[in-house]
C-alpha positions as CSV (number, residue, x, y, z in Angstrom):
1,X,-11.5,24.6,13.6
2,X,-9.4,26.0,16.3
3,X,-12.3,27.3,18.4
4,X,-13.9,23.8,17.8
5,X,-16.1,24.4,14.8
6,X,-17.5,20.7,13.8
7,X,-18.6,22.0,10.3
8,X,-14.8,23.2,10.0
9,X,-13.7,19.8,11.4
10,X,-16.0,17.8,8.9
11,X,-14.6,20.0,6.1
12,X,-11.2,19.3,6.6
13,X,-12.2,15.2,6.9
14,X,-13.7,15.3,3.7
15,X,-10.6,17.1,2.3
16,X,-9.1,13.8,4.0
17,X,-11.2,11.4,2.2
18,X,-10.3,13.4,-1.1
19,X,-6.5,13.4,-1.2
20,X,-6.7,9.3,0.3
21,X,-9.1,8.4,-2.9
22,X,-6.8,11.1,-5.0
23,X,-3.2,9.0,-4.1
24,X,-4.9,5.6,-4.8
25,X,-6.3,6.6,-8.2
26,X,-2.6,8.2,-9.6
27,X,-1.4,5.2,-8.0
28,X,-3.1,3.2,-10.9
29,X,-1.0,5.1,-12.7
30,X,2.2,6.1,-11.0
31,X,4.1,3.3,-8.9
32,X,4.2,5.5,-5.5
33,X,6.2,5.1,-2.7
34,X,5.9,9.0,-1.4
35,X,3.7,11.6,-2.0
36,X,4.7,15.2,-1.1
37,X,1.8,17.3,0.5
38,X,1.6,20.7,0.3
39,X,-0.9,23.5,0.3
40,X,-1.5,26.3,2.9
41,X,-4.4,23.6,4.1
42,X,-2.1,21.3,5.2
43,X,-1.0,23.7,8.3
44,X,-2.2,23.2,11.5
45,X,-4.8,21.4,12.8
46,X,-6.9,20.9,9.8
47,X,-3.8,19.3,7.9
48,X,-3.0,17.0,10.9
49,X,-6.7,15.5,10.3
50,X,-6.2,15.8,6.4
51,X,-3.1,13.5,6.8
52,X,-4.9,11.3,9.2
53,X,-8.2,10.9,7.2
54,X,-6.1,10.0,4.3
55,X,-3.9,7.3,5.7
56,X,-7.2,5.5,7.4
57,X,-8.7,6.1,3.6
58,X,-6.0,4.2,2.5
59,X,-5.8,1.7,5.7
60,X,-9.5,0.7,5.4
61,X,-10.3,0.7,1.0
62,X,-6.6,-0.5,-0.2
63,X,-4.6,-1.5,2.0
64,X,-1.5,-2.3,-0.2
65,X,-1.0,1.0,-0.8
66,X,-1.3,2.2,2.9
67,X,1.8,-0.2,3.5
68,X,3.4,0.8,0.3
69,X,2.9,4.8,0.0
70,X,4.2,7.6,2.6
71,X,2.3,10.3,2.7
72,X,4.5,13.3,3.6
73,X,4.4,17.1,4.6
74,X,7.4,19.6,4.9
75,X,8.0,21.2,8.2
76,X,7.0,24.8,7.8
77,X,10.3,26.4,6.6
78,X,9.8,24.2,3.5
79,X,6.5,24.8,3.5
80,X,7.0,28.5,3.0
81,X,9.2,27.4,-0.5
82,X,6.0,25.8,-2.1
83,X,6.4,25.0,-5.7
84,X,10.0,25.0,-5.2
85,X,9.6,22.1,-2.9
86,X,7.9,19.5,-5.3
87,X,9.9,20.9,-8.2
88,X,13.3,19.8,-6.3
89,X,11.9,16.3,-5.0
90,X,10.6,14.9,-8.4
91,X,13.1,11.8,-8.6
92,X,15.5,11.4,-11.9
93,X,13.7,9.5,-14.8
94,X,16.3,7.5,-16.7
């Protein structure tokens, strides 16, 4: 995608599309109020139009959730921890 690649570009939208359609469904499920990002996909480029194509996923087919959810991504020193990451944000369940 770097050397401008639209095929690239239209895979990482699709990606996009995915994960927004992906947050609203566990959302029927889960109550959300932030999602944690993470995947080797999300860096660069392609994850900045992941992100984007998610959040106008969300904006344009439910839009209480695109006020209600934050979609986020650790900067890449806590990117580089993975697994770790999630494991140490899931929130208390009492």
């Amino acid at each position: 995608m770097a050397a401008g690649d639209e095929l690239a570009m239209a895979i990482y939208e699709s990606i996009g599309v995915y994960r927004g359609y992906a947050v609203a469904q566990y959302a029927d499920f889960y109550e959300l109020r932030h999602v944690l990002v993470l995947g080797r996909v999300m860096s660069g480029e392609g994850g900045d139009v992941i992100l984007f194509t998610a959040r106008q996923v969300l904006k344009e087919e439910f839009s209480e959730l695109e006020e209600s959810v934050r979609l986020h991504v650790p900067g890449e020193k806590e990117k580089r921890h993975g697994q770790a990451v999630a494991a140490a944000s899931l929130p208390s369940i009492r």
